[in-house]
N, C-alpha and C positions, 0 to 999 in steps of 0.2 A: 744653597746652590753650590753643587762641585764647580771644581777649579779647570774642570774639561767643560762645562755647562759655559762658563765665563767665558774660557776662550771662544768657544762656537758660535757665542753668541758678540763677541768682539768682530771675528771673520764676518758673518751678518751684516754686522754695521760699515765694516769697510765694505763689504761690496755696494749696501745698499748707497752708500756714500759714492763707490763710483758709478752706478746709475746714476746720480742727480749727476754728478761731475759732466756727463756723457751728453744728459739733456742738454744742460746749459751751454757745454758746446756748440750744440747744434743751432741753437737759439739764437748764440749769441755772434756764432761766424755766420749763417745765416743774416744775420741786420750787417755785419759786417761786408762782406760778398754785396748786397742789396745798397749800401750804399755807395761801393765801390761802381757798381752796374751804373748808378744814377748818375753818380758826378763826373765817371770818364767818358767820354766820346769820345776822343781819337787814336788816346792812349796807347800803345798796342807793344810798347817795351813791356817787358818782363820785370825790369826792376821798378814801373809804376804799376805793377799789380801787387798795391801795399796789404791787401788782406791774405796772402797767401803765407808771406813770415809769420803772422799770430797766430794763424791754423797750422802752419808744422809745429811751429814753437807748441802750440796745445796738444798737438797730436802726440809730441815729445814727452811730453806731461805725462798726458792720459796713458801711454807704454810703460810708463815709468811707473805710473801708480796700477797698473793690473800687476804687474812684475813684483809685487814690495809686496801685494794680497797675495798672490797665488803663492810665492813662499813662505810667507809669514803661514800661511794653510799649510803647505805641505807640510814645514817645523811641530807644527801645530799637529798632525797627523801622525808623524812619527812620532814624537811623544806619547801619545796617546798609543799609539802599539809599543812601542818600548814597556810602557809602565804596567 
């Protein structure tokens, strides 16, 4: 296998790596949200809506990590037209 076959198929793996990342987000602030819904009733400050820091904190993540694929791709791309 070439060394252009490897990388393409590294890119692959990170993206398919951030689809699962993306699922389990959803999932998982999801039950997050869902619990939040159940246990407050009157709550109605802003800073007792605790599931909302995990989901930016994630969402922070998730930018981060499409950001470190798509140029680790594009490096990945110019090389391959360079060579």
């Amino acid at each position: 296998m070439e060394e252009r076959d490897k990388k393409q198929l590294r890119i692959a793996g990170k993206r398919a790596d951030f689809m699962k990342s993306i699922v389990v987000f959803f999932i998982i602030n999801a039950g997050f949200w869902g619990i939040w819904a159940i246990t407050s009733h009157d709550n109605s400050s802003m800073w007792q809506m605790w599931p909302l820091w995990p989901t930016l904190g994630w969402i922070a993540g998730a930018v981060i990590q499409y950001f470190e694929i798509k140029t680790y791709a594009a490096r990945v791309e110019e090389l391959n037209t360079s060579a």
